[in-house]
KEPADO-719511 format. One line per 2 residues: number of its first residue (from 1); for each residue z, y, x of C-alpha. Coordinates in Angstrom, 1 decimal. Layout:
BEGIN
NUM	Z:Y:X | ...
This chain:
BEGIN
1	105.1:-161.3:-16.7 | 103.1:-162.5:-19.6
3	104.6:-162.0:-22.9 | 105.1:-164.4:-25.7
5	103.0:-164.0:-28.2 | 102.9:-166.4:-31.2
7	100.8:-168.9:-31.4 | 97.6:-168.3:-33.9
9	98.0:-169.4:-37.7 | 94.9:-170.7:-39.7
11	94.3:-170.7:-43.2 | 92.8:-167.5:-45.3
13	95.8:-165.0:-44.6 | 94.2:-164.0:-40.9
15	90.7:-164.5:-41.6 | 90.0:-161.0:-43.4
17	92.1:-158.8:-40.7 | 89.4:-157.0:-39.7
19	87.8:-156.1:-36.5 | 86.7:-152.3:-36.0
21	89.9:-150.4:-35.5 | 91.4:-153.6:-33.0
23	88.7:-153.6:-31.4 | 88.6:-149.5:-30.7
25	92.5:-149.5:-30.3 | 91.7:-152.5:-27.8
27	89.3:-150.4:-25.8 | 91.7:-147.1:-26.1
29	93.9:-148.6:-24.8 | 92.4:-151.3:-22.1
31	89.6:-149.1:-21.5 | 90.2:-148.6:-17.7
33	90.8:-152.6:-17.6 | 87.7:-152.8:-19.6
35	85.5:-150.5:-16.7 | 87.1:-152.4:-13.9
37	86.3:-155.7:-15.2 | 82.9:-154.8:-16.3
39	82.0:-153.6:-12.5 | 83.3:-157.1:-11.1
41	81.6:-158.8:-13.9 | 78.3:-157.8:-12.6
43	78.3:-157.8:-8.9 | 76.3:-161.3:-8.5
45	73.5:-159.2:-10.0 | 73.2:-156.6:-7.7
47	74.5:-158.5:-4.3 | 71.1:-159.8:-3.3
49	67.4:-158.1:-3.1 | 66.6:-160.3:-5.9
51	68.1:-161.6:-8.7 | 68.3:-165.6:-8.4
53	68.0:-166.8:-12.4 | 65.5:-169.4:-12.2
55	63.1:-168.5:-15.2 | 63.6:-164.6:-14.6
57	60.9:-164.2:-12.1 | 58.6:-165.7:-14.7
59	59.8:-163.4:-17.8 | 59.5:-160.9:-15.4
61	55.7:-161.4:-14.0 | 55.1:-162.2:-17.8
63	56.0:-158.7:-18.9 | 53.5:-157.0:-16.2
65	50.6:-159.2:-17.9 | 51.3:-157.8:-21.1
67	50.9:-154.4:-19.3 | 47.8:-155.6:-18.3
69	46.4:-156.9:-21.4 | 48.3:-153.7:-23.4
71	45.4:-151.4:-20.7 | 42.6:-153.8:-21.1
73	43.2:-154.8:-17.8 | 42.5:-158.7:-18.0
75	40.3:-160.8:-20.0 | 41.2:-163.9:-21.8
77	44.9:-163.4:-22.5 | 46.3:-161.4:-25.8
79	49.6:-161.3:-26.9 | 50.9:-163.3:-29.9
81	53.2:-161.8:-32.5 | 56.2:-164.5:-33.0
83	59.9:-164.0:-34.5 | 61.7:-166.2:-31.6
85	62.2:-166.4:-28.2 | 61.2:-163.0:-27.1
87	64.3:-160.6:-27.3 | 64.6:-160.6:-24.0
89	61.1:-159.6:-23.2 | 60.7:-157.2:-25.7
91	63.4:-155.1:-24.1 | 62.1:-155.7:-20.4
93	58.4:-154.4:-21.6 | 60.1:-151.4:-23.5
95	62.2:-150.4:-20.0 | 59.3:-151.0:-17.9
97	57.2:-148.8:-19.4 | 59.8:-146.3:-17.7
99	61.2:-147.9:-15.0 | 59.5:-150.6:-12.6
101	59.6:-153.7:-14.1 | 61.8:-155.2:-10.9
103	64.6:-152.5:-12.0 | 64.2:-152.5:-15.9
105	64.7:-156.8:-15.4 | 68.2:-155.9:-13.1
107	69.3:-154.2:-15.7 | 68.9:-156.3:-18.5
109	70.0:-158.7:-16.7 | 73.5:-157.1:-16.2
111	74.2:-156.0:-19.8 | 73.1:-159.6:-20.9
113	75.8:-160.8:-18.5 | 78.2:-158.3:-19.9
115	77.3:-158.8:-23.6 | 77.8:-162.4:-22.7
117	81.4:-162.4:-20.9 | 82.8:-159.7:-23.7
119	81.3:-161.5:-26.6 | 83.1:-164.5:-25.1
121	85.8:-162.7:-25.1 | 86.0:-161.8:-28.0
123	84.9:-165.5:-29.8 | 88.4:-166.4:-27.8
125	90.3:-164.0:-28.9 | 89.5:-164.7:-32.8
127	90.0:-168.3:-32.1 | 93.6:-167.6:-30.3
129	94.7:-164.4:-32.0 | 95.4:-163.0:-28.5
131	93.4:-161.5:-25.4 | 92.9:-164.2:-23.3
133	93.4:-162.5:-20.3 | 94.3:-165.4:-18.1
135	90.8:-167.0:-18.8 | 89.1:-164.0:-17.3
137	88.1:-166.4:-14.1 | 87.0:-169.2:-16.2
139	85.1:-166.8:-18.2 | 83.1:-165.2:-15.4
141	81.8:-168.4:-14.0 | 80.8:-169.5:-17.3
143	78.8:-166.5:-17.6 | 77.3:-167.4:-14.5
145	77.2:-171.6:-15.2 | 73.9:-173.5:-15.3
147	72.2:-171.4:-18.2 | 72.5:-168.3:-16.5
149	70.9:-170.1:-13.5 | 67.6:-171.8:-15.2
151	67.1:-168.2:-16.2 | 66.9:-169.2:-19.8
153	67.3:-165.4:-20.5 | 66.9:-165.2:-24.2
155	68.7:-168.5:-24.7 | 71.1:-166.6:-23.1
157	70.8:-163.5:-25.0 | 71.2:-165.7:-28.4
159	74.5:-167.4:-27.6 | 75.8:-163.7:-26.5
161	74.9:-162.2:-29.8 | 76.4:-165.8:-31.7
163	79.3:-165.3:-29.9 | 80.0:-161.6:-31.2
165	79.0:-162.0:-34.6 | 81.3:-165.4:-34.8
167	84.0:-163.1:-33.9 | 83.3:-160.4:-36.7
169	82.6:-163.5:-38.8 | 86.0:-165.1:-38.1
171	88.3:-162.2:-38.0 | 86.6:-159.4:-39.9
173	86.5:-158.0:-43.4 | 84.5:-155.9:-46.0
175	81.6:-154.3:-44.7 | 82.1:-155.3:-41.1
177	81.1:-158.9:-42.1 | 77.4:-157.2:-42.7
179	77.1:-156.6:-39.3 | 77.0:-160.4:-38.8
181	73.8:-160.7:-41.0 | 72.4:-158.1:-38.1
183	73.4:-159.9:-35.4 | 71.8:-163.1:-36.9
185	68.6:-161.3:-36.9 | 68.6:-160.2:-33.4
187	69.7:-164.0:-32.1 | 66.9:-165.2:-33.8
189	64.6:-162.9:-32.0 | 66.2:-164.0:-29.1
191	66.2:-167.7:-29.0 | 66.4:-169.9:-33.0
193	69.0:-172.3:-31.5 | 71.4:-169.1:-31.1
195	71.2:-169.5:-35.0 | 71.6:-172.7:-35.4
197	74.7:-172.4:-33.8 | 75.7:-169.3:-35.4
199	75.2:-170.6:-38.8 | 76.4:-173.9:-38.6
201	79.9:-172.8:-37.1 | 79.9:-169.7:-39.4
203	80.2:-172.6:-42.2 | 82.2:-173.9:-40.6
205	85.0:-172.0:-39.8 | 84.2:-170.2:-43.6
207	85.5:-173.9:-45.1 | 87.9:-175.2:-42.7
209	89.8:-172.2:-42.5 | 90.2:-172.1:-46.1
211	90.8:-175.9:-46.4 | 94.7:-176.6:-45.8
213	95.4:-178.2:-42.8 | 96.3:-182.0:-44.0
215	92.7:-181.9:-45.7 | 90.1:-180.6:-42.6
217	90.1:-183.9:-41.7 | 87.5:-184.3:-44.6
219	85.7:-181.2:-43.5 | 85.8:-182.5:-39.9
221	84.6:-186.0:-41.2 | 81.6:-184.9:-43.1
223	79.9:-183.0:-40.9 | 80.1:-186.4:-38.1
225	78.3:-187.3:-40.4 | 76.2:-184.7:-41.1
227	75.1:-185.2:-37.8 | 74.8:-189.1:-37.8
229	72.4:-187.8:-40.8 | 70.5:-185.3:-38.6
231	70.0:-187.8:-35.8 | 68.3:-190.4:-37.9
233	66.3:-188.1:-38.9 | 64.7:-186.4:-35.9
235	64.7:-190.0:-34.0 | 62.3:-191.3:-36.9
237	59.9:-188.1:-37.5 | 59.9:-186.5:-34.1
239	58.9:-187.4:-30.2 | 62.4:-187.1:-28.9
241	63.5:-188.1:-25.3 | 67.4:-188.3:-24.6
243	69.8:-186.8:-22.2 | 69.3:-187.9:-18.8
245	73.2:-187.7:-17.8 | 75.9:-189.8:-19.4
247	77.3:-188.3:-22.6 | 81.2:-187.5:-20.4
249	79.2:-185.1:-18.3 | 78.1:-182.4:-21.4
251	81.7:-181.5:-21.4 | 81.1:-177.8:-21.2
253	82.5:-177.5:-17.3 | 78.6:-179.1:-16.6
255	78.1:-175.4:-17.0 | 79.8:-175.2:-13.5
257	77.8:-177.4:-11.2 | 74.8:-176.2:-10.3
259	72.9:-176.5:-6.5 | 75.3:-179.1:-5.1
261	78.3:-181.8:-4.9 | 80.8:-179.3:-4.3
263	80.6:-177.1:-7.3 | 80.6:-180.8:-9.3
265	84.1:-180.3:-6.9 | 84.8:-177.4:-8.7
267	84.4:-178.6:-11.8 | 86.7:-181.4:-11.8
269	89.2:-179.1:-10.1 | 88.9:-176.9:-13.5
271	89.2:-179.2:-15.7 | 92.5:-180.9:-13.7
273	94.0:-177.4:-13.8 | 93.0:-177.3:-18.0
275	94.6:-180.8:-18.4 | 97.8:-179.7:-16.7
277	98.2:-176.9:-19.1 | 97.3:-178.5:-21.9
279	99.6:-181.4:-21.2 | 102.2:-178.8:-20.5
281	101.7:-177.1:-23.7 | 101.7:-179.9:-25.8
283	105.1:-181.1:-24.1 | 106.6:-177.5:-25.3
285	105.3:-178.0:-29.0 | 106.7:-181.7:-28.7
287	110.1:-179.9:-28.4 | 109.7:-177.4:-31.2
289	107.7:-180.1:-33.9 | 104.7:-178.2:-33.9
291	102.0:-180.7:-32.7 | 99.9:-180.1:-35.9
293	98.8:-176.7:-34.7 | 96.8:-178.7:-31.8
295	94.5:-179.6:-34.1 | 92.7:-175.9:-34.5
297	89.2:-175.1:-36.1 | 88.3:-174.4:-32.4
299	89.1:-178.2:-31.1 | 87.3:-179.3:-34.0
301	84.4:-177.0:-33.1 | 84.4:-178.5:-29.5
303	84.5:-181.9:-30.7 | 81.7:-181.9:-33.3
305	79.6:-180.1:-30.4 | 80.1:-182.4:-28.1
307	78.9:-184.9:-30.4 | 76.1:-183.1:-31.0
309	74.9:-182.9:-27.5 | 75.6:-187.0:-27.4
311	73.9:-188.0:-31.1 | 71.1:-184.9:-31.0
313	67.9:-185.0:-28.3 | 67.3:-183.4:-25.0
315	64.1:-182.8:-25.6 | 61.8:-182.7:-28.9
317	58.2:-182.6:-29.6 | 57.2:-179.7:-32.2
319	54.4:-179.6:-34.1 | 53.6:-176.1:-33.4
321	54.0:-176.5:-29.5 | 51.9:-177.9:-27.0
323	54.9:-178.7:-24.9 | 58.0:-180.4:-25.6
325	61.3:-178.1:-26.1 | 63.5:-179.4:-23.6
327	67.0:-179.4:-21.9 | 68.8:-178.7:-25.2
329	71.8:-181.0:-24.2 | 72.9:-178.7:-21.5
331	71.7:-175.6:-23.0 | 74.0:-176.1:-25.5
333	77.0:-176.9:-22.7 | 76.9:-173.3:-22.7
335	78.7:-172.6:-25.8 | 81.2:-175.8:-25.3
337	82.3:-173.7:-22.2 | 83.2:-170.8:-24.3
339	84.5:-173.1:-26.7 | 86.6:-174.8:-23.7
341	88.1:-171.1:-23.2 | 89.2:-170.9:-26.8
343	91.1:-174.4:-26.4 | 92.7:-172.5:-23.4
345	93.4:-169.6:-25.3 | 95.3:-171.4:-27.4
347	97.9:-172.4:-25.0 | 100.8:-170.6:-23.9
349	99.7:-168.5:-21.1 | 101.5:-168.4:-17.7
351	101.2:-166.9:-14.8 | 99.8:-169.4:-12.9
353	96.6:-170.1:-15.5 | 94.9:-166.9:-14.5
355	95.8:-167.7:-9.9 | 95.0:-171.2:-10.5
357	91.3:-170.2:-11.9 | 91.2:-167.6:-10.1
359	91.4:-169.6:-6.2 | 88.8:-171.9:-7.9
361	86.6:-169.0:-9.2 | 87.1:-167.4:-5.7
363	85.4:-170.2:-4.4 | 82.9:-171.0:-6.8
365	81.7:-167.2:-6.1 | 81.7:-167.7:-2.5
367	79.4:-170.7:-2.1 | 77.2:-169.1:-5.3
369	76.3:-166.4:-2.9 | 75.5:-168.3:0.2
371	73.5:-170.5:-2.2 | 71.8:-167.7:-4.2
373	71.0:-166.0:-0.5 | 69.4:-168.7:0.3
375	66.7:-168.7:-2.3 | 66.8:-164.7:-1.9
377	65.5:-165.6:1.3 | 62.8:-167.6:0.1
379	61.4:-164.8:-2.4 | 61.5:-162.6:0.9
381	59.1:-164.5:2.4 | 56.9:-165.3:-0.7
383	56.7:-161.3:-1.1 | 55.4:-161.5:3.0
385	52.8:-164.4:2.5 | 51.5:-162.4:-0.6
387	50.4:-159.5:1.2 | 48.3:-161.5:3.3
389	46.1:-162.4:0.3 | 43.4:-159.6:-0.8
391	44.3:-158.4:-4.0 | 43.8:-160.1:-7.3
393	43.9:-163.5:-5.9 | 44.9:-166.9:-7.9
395	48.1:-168.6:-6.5 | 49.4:-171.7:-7.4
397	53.5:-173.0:-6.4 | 54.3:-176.0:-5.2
399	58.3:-175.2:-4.3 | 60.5:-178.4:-5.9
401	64.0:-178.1:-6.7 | 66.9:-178.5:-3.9
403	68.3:-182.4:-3.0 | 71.1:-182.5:-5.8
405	70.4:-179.2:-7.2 | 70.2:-179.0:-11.1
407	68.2:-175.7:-10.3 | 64.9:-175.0:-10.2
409	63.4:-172.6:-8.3 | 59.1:-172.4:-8.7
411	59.3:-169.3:-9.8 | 60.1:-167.6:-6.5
413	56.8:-166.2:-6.5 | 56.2:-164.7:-9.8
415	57.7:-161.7:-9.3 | 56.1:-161.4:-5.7
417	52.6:-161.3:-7.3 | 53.0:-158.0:-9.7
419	50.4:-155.7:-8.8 | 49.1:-157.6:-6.6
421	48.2:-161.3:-7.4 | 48.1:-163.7:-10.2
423	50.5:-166.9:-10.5 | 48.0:-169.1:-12.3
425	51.0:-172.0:-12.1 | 52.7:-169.9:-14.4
427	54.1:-172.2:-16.8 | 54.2:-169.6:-20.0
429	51.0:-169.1:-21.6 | 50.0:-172.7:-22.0
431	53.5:-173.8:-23.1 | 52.5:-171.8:-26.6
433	56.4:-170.4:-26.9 | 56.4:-167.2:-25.3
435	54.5:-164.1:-26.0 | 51.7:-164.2:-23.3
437	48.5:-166.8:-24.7 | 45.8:-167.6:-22.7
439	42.3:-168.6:-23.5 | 40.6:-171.7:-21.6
441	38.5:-170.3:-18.6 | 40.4:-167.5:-17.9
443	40.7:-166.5:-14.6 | 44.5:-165.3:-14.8
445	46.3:-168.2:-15.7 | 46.0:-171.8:-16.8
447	45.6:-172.7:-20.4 | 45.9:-176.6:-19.8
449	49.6:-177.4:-20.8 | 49.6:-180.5:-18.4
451	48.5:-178.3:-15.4 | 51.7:-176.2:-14.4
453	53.5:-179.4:-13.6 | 51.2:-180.8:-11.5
455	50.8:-177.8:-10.0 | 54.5:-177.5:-9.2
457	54.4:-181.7:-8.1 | 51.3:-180.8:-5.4
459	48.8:-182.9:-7.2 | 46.6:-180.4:-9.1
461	42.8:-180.7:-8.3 | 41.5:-177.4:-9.1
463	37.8:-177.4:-10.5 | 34.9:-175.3:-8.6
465	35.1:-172.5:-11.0 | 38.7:-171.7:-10.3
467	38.2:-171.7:-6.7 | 39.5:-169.5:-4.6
469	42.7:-170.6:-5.0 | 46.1:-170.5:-2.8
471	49.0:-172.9:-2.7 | 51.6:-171.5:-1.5
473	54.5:-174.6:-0.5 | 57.6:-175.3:0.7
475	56.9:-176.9:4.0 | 60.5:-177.2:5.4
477	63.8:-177.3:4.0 | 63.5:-172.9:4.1
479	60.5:-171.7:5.0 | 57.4:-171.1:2.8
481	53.6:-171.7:3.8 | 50.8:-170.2:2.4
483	47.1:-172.2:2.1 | 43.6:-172.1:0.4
485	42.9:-175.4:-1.7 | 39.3:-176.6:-2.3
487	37.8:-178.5:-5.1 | 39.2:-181.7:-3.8
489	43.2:-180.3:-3.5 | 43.3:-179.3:-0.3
């Protein structure tokens, strides 16, 4: 049985508690639980030949050009020096240079997913005061939710590294609260909205939990409108386009459904199991006059995010970029997940929490893997059509997301074209936010921002000095096809 542990206190008292020796006492003590866990954690990244993430392929293939260009082995492309958005690929071209670059990328990939689910952990249990051990289901499929998915890998990275250093932040003391300075630094390398979240809940949590209780309604109340402020603002100086799904769906469970209706099933189920508990819960404090306590720093963290992803845009226009930066609304889903699992944390834990998530989990795992196997499949063949091309060939992908998937999945061929061909639909280089730059009339890639997506639609004309050129298509609902376009598009 589950033992009662007291419910978490705010205010200054806890705050400065520190972090170090719970944490080592937590892993002397848990440390076989820890191993265990760990293994399970990881096993969707090593149960297929390939590892489905969406963007990954591309990060990968991306990382063998800058081998190239590193061995003045291509023309027209350099490598920019930038502060963001290259964590991630930084550490995949240092562990390539060692390992192929289809290993090194599997495992970064799995201590990303493991940095992500214990720095989850961890964010929930400075929220909670407690292990949240029955969450550990809920946990693992938010690891694996929709970000995960798109392959937004240094997105991904960011919110890991947010996560942990909000925990230090929250619960530490004395010099361990330097060690947050030096996770900033690294989720900014990794992806600036990883910051933005860090610094704005660092603040926070820094004035609400040392504002009493009957007053964070103020703190809570000004930053509303903080972000009332912040929305008037970007709609009047920037290109902004909003969310595309109503505001109820960025809930943080949208994290949940990805290639079909059933796993939009799945959500609802977890979110009916959350309500239950929470209704339960708040029954029991009914009984012992303690409904204040509801009203934690980590509900009013949920709440003022899940404003933000209703007041702020999807998708913004930057000066410095070609391209738009998009899909922030349910990038940002990702941390009101984790933020749904400190609300959960909160709540008395039973036994049935951790079977109820778990039969759901069970079966959101079992349909990601016949789902995931099924673009594994796809990459299979894309490898088989590639090696009927002579080397160095350009190739262009024309593979459109699933019916009612919120996936995509163009980049099946990146990876299939290292050492051998080049992915000139490669969306990267022209986009202006990722290491790899390309010069117009190269012969590697396209520099034309506009290109890649009309590439991808099966409407790109290519021009007489980029031919040849190969399309390869999805010409049934699973099987590939592989053809030479002319001047005209084929």
């Amino acid at each position: 049985m589950l033992r009662n542990h007291p419910l978490p206190q705010t205010g200054a008292a806890v705050v400065c508690v520190g972090v170090l020796k719970p944490a080592l006492q937590f892993l002397r003590t848990n440390w076989i639980r820890f191993l265990v866990i760990s293994a399970a954690i990881i096993i969707p990244c090593f149960w297929h030949s390939h590892i489905e993430a969406g963007d990954l392929g591309s990060h990968v293939y991306n990382a063998w050009l800058v081998q190239l260009i590193d061995h003045h082995q291509v023309s027209g492309l350099w490598v920019a020096r930038q502060w963001n958005n290259v964590l991630f690929d930084i550490l995949l071209s240092a562990l390539g240079t060692v390992l192929p670059l289809q290993i090194a990328a599997r495992i970064i990939v799995a201590l990303s997913v493991l940095l992500f689910f214990w720095s989850a952990f961890a964010f929930v249990a400075a929220a909670s005061g407690r292990p949240p051990w029955t969450l550990l289901p809920l946990l693992a499929m938010v690891c694996y939710g929709w970000t995960f998915n798109m392959g937004f890998c240094n997105y991904y990275l960011a919110v890991a590294l947010s996560f942990l250093a909000l925990a230090v932040a929250w619960r530490g003391s004395g010099l361990e609260l330097g060690a947050v300075l030096g996770l900033a630094g690294l989720a900014l390398l990794a992806h600036p909205l990883g910051l933005v979240w860090l610094g704005g809940a660092c603040l926070y949590i820094l004035v609400a939990e040392r504002t009493p209780q009957r007053y964070q309604i103020v703190t809570f109340g000004l930053a509303v409108v903080s972000l009332f402020v912040i929305h008037r603002y970007l709609w009047s100086h920037f290109e902004v386009v909003s969310r595309k799904h109503p505001f109820y769906f960025y809930n943080g469970m949208d994290q949940l459904v990805l290639f079909g209706p059933v796993y939009l099933i799945l959500a609802i189920v977890t979110i009916a199991i959350l309500l239950v508990a929470f209704l339960k819960d708040v029954l029991d404090r009914q009984q012992n006059h303690n409904l204040r306590s509801l009203w934690s720093v980590a509900m009013q963290l949920y709440i003022l995010l899940f404003a933000a992803v209703v007041l702020l845009p999807d998708s913004i226009k930057l000066p410095q970029y070609p391209v738009p930066v998009s899909l922030l609304s349910s990038r940002l889903t990702s941390v009101s997940a984790v933020l749904v699992c400190c609300l959960a944390g909160a709540l008395y834990p039973r036994n049935w929490h951790i079977l109820a998530l778990g039969a759901v989990s069970l079966v959101f795992f079992s349909f990601f893997f016949i789902d995931t196997a099924r673009v594994d499949r796809l990459e299979e063949q894309a490898e088989q059509l590639i090696q009927t091309l002579p080397p160095g060939q350009r190739v262009i992908v024309t593979v459109p997301s699933e019916n009612k998937s919120r996936l995509t999945i163009e980049h099946v061929v990146d990876s299939a074209c290292i050492n051998h061909c080049f992915t000139y639909s490669n969306y990267e280089a022209s986009s202006g936010q990722f290491r790899v730059r390309a010069l117009p009339g190269n012969r590697v890639v396209t520099s034309d921002q506009s290109a890649p997506q009309k590439m991808y639609a099966g409407i790109y004309e290519p021009q007489p000095w980029e031919l040849p050129i190969y399309q390869i298509y999805l010409c049934s609902d699973s099987r590939l096809c592989i053809r030479q376009l002319t001047a005209t598009g084929g």
